[in-house]
C-alpha positions in Angstrom: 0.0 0.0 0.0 3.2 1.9 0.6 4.5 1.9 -2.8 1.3 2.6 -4.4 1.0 5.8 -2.2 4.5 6.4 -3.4 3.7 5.9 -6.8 0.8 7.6 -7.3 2.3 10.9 -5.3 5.4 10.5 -7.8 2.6 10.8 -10.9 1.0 13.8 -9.5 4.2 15.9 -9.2 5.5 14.6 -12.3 1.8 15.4 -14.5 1.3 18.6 -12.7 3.1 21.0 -14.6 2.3 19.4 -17.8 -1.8 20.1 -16.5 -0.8 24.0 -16.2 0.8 23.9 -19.6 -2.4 22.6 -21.3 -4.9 24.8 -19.9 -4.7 26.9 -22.6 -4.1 30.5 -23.6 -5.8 33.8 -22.4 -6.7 36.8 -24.8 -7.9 40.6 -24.3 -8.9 43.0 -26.6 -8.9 46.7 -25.9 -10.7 50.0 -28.0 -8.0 52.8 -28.6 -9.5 56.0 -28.9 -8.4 59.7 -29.2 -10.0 63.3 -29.6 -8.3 65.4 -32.2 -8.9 68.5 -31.2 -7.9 72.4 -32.6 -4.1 73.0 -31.5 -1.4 75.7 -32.6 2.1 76.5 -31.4 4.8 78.8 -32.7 8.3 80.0 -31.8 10.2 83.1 -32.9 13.6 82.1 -34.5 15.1 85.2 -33.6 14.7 86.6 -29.9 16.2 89.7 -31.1 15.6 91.9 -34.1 17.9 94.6 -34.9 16.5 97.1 -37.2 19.2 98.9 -39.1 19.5 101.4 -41.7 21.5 101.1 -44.9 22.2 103.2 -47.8 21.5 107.3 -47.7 20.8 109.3 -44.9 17.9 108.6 -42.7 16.7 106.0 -45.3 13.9 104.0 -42.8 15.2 100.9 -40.7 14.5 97.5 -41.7 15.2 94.2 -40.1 13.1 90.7 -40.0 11.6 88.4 -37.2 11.1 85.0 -38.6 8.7 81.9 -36.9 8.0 78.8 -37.0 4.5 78.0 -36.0 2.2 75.0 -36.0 -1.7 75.0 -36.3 -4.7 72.6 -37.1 -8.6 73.9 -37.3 -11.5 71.8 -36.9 -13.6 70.6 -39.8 -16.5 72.8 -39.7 -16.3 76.4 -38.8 -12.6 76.6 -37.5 -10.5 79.5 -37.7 -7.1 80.5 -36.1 -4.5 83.7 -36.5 -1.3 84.9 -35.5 -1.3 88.3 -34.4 1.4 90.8 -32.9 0.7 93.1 -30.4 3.5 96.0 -28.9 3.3 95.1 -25.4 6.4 97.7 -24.3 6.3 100.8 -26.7 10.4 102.2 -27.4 12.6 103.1 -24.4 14.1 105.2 -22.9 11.8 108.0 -23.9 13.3 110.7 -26.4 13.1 108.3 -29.8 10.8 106.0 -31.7 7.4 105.7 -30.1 4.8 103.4 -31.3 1.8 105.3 -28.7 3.2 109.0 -29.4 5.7 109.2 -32.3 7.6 112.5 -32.5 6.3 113.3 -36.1 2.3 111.8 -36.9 4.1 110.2 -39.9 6.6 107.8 -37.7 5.2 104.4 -37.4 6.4 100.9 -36.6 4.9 99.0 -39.7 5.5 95.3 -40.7 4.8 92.9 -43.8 4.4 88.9 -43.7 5.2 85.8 -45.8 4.2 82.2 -45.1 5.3 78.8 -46.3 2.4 77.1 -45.5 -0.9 77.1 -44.1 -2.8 80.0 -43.7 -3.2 83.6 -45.3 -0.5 86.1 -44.9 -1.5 90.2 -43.9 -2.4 91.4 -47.5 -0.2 94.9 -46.8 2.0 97.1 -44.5 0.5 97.0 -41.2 0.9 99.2 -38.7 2.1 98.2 -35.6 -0.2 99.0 -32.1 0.3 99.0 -28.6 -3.3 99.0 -28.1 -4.4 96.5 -30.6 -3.4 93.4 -31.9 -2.8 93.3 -35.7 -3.0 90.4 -38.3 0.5 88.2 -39.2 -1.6 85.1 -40.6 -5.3 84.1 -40.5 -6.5 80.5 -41.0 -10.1 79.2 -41.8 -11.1 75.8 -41.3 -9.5 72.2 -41.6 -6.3 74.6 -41.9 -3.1 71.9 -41.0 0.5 72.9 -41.0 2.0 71.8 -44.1 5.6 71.2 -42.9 6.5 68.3 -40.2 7.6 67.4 -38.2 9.5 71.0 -38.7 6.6 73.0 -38.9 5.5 76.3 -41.3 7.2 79.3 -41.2 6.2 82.6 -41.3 8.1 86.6 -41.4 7.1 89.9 -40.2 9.9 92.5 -41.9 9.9 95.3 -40.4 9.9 98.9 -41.2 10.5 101.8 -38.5 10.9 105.5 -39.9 13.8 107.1 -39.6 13.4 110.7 -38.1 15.8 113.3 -37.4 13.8 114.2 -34.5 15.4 111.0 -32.6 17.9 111.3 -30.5 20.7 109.6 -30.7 20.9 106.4 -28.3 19.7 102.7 -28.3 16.1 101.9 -28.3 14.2 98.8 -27.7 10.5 97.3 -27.7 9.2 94.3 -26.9 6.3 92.5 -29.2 4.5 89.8 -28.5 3.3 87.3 -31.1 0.1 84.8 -30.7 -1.3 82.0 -32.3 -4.7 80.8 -31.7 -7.2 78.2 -33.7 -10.7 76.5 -32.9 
């Protein structure tokens, strides 16, 4: 009765893990979903814009701010822009003013060009510190063209040149934002 005990203990621990390898295999299935929703990004290439002023006297200063921007619109009714908006007019006081030039003909004006999506400002724009003005506009199911490196856009800009500055180092800070639905 011994033996038997023995033997039949001896099957179990030897059948065992052959019972746990045949009980099969286990699958699950899952339902990945996402939301794509409106988005836009951008970054300015150049954190600094020097305007200078080339050729004959008080010929107007020029100089360029370049972006690279990314945006998607939704289907049915989107939209989007990037705008720029003077948010610190010149300093120190004494030379070009965006809020109260010296002359009513001085003015901080820009033009734009894309590369990809969207609709450039059709002409010169003035610059505002009050305002926001126009860089791009995009309607719906706009998508950046470019990636992963993204669209790019210019503002060149244009600042008279008038004797009535003095002479000196002036700065302003603009601030550019994109938006989309």
């Amino acid at each position: 009765m011994k033996k038997i005990l023995t033997l039949v203990g001896v099957a179990l621990l030897l059948t065992a893990p052959l019972a746990r390898a045949q009980l099969g295999s286990s699958t699950g299935t899952t339902t990945v979903s996402v939301a794509v929703g409106a988005e836009a990004a951008l970054n300015i290439t150049n954190s600094s814009t020097p305007l200078t002023s080339a050729g004959t006297n008080f010929t107007n200063y020029t100089g360029s701010t370049g972006l690279t921007y990314f945006v998607r619109t939704t289907q049915s009714g989107g939209s989007g822009s990037i705008t720029l908006k003077v948010t610190s007019d010149f300093s120190p006081a004494n030379g070009p003013s965006v809020t109260t030039p010296p002359n009513s003909g001085d003015k901080l004006a820009y033009t734009c060009t894309l590369t990809g999506a969207g609709t450039a400002c059709s002409s010169s724009v003035t610059a505002s510190t009050s305002s926001s003005t126009s860089v791009a506009t995009f309607g719906a199911d706009a998508h950046t063209v470019t990636f992963p490196g993204g669209d790019t856009a210019t503002t060149a800009w244009t600042l008279t040149n008038d004797p009535k500055y003095k002479t000196g180092s002036y700065s302003a800070t603009v601030t550019f934002t994109i938006s989309a639905s």
